[in-house]
C-alpha positions as CSV (number, residue, x, y, z in Angstrom):
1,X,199.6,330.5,22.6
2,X,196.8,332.2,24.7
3,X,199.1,333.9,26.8
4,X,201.2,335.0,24.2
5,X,197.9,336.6,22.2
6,X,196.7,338.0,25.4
7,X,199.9,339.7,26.5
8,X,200.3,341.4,22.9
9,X,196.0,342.7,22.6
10,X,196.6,343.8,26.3
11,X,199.7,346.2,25.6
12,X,197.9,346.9,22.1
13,X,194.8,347.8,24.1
14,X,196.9,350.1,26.6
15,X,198.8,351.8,23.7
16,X,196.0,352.2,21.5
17,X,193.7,354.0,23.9
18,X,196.7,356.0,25.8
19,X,197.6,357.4,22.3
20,X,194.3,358.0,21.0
21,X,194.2,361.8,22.4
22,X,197.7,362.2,21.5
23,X,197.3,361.1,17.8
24,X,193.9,362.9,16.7
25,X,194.8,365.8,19.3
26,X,191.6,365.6,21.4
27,X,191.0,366.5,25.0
28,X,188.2,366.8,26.8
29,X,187.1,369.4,28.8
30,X,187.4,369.7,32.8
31,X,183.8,369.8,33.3
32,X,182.7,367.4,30.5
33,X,182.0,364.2,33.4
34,X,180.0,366.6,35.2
35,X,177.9,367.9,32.7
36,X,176.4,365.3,32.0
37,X,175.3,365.0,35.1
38,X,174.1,368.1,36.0
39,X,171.8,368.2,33.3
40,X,170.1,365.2,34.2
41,X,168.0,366.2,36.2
42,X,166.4,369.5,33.6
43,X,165.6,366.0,31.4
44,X,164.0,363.6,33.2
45,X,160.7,363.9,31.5
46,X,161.8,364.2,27.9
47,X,158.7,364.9,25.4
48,X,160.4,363.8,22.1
49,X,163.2,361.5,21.7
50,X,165.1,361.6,18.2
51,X,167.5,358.2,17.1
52,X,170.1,359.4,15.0
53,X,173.2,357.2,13.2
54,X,173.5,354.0,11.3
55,X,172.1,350.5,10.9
56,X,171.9,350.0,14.6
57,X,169.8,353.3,15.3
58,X,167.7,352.2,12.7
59,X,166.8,348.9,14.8
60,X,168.6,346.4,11.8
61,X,168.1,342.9,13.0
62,X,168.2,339.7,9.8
63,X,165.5,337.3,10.3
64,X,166.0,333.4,11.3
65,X,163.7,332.4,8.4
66,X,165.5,335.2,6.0
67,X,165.7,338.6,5.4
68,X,166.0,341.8,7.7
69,X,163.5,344.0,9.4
70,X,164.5,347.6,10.3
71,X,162.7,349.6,13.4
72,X,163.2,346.4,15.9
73,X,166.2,348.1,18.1
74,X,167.9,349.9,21.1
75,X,166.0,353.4,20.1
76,X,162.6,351.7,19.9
77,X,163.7,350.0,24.0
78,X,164.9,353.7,24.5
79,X,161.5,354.8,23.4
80,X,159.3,352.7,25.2
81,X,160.8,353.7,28.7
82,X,160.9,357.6,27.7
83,X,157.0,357.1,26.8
84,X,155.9,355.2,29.7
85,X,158.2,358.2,32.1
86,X,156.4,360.8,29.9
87,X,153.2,359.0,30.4
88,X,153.7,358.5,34.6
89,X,154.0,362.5,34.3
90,X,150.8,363.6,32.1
91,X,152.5,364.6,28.9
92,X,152.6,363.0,25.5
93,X,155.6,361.8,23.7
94,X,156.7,361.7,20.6
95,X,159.8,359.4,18.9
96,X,161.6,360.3,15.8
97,X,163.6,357.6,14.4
98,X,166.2,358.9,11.3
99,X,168.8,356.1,11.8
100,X,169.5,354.8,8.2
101,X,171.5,351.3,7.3
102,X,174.5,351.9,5.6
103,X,175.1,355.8,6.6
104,X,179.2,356.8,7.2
105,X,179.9,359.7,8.7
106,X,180.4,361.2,5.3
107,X,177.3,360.6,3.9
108,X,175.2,361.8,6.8
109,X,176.7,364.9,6.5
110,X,176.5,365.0,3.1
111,X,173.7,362.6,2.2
112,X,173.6,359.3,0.3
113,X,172.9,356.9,2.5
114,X,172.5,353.3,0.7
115,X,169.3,352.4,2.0
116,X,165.9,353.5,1.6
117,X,164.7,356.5,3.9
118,X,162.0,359.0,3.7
119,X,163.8,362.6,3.8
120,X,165.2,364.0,0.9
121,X,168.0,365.8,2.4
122,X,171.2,364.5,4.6
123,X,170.3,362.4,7.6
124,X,172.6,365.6,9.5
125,X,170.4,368.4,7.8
126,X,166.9,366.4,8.6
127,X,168.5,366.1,12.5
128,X,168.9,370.0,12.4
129,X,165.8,371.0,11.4
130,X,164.3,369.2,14.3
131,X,166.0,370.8,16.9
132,X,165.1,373.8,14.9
133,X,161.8,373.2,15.1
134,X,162.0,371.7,18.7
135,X,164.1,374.8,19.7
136,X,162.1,374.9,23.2
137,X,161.0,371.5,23.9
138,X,162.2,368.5,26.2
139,X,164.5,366.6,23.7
140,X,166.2,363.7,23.7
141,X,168.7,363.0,20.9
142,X,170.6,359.6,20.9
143,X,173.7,359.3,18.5
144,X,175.6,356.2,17.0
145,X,177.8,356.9,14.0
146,X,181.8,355.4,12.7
147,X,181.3,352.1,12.6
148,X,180.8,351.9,8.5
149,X,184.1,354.3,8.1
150,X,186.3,351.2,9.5
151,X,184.5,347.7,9.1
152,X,186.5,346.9,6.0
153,X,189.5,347.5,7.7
154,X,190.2,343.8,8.9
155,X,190.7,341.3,6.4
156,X,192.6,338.5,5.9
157,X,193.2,337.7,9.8
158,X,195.2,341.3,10.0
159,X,194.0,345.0,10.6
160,X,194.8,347.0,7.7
161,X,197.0,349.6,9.7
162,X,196.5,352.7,7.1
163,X,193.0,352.0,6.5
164,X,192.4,351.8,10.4
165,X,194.2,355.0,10.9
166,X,192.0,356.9,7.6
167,X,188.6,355.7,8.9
168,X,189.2,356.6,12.9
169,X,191.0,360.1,11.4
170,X,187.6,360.6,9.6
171,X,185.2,359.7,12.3
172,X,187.0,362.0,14.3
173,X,186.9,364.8,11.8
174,X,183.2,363.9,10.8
175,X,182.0,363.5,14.2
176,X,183.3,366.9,15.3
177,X,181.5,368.5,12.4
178,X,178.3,366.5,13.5
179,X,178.1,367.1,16.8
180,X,178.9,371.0,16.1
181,X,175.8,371.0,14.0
182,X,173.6,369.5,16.4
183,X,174.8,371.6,19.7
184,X,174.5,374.6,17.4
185,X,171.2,373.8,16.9
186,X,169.8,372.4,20.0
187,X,167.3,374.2,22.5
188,X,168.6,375.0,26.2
189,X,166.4,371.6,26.9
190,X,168.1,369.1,24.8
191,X,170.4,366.6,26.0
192,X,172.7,364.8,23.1
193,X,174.0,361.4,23.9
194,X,176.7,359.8,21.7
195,X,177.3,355.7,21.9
196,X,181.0,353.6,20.9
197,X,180.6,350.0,19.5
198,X,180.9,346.6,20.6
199,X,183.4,344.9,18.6
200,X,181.2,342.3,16.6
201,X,184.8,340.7,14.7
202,X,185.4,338.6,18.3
203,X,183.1,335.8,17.2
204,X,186.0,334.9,14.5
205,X,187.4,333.6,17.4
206,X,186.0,330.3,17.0
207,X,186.8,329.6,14.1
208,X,190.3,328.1,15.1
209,X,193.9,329.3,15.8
210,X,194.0,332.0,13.0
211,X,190.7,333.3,14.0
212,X,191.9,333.6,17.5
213,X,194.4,335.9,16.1
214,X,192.1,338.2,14.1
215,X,190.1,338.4,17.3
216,X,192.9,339.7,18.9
217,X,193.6,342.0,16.9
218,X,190.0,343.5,16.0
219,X,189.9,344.8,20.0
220,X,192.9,346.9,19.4
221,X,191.2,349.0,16.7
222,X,187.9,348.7,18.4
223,X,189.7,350.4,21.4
224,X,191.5,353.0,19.0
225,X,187.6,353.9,17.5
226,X,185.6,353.7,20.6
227,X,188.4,356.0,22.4
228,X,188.2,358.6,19.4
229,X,184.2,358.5,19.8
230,X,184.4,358.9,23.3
231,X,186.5,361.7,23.0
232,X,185.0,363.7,20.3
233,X,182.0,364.0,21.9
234,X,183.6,364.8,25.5
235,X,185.1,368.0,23.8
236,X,181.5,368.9,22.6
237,X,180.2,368.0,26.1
238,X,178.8,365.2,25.2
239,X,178.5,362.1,27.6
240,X,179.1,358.6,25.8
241,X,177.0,354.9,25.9
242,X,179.6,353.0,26.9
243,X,178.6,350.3,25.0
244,X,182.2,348.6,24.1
245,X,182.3,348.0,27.9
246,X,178.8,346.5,28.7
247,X,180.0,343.9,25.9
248,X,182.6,343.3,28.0
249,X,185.0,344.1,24.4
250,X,188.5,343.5,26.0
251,X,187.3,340.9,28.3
252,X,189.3,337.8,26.8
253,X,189.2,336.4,30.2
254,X,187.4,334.5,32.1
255,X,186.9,331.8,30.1
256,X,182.9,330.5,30.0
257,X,180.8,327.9,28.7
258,X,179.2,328.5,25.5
259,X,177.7,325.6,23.5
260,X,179.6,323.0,25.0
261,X,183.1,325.1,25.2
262,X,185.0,327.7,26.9
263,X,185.3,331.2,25.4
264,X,186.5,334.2,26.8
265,X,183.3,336.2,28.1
266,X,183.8,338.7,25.2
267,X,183.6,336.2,22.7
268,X,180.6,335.0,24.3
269,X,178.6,338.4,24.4
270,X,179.1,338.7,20.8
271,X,177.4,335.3,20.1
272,X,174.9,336.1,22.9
273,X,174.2,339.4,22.1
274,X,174.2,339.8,18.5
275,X,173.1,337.5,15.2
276,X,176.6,337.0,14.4
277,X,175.8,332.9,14.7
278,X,174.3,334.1,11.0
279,X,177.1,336.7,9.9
280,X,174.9,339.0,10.9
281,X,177.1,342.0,12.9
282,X,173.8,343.4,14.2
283,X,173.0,343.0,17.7
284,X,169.4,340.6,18.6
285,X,166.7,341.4,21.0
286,X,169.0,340.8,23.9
287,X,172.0,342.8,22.7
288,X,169.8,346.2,21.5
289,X,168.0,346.1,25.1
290,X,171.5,346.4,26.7
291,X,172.5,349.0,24.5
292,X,169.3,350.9,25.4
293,X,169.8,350.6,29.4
294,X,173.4,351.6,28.1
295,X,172.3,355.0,26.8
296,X,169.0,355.4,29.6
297,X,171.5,355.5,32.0
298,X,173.2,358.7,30.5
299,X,169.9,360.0,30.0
């Protein structure tokens, strides 16, 4: 039965990402690897550092003992590396952090996100005004957005095909209009960094023969959103956190130990990486740290 699920989420993998372009009619510019690149370089003492997206920018992490803290993630790892850089060099620092729990594309553009935050505004219209006011300054702008337009989209041990296609088609939409926004507004010294998602739905996987199924199927769609993030922001010239890949996302083999039994290794980076032990889709100390040296090495 392994084989048989691993042949059909390999050719779903291939298909899904091979199509992605095709389907959302996305393509990325000749120069888009090497922009990156060449900006590096103009950036490497950064004075302010602004975390934009959802619950993971935000630094969401549930509690053993209960409840959830917020502020306790990859941006605040980010931060602490760009501080100590900026502090090795002589100049102050200063972090931003508008990541709110919750936010869709939609609603950053638009405003209402679910959970509490201090502007009054969109999340999109607050990141703006920023760069705005940061117009000439050493800015760093981190970006993680899409994964609330599709997480109800697997239920019941299948992926809900239409649903699927609706929330990638909107991320795609959305995220264009977001990153035109930003680049619009950014100085001639700030470097914007998007990030794609690990696929938190593999740790149904152990949950038996059914489970193993749904996990099969989640990397498929993962693939589908994390190839129509990565390409979105490749035609604004933005690089991408490959994050799906240092959680090792389509990884079903090897096979390693994990508490007493062998899982496929991405099985295992979910349970390692992230509370899911708890239900809790948000990555731990260990999981937000690699997201950060994810993104530091695009910065």
């Amino acid at each position: 039965m392994r084989a048989t699920l691993l042949r059909h989420v390999r050719l779903a993998v291939v298909v899904a990402v091979s199509t992605a372009a095709a389907l959302f009619g996305l393509s990325a510019p000749a120069s888009a690897a090497d922009s990156g690149t060449s900006a590096a370089s103009a950036h490497a003492v950064p004075r302010y550092y602004l975390a934009l997206g959802d619950s993971l920018a935000a630094g969401y992490q549930t509690l053993p003992g209960g409840g959830a803290v917020t502020g306790r993630g990859y941006a605040q790892d980010i931060a602490r590396t760009l501080a100590a850089r900026a502090a090795a060099s002589g100049h102050a620092f200063d972090f931003t952090d508008l990541g709110c729990p919750g936010e869709t594309t939609g609603s950053m553009i638009d405003g209402g996100c679910p959970y509490p935050h201090p502007y009054q505004d969109s999340q999109l219209a607050e990141a703006v005004a920023f760069l705005h006011a940061h117009h000439r300054d050493h800015v760093v702008v981190t970006l993680d957005i899409g994964a609330n337009d599709v997480d109800g989209c697997l239920t019941g041990g299948t992926v809900n095909l239409p649903c699927a296609l609706a929330g990638v088609g909107k991320v795609r939409t959305d995220l264009g209009s977001i990153l035109d926004k930003l680049k619009a507004a950014a100085g001639p010294h700030t470097r914007i960094v998007g990030m794609n998602l690990y696929d938190p739905f593999l740790a149904v996987w152990l949950t038996g023969a059914q489970g193993r199924v749904q996990a099969g199927l989640s990397v498929p769609l993962a693939d589908v959103l994390n190839a129509t993030i990565t390409l979105t922001d490749a035609f604004h010239g933005v690089p991408t956190a490959d994050v799906g890949r240092a959680f090792d996302t389509n990884a079903f083999l090897p096979l390693v130990p994990l508490n007493g039994q062998q899982v496929p290794l991405n099985v295992a980076r979910i349970m390692q990486w992230t509370n899911m032990a708890r239900g809790d889709i948000h990555a731990n100390d260990t999981g937000y740290q690699v997201i950060a040296n994810t993104f530091l090495a695009k910065i």
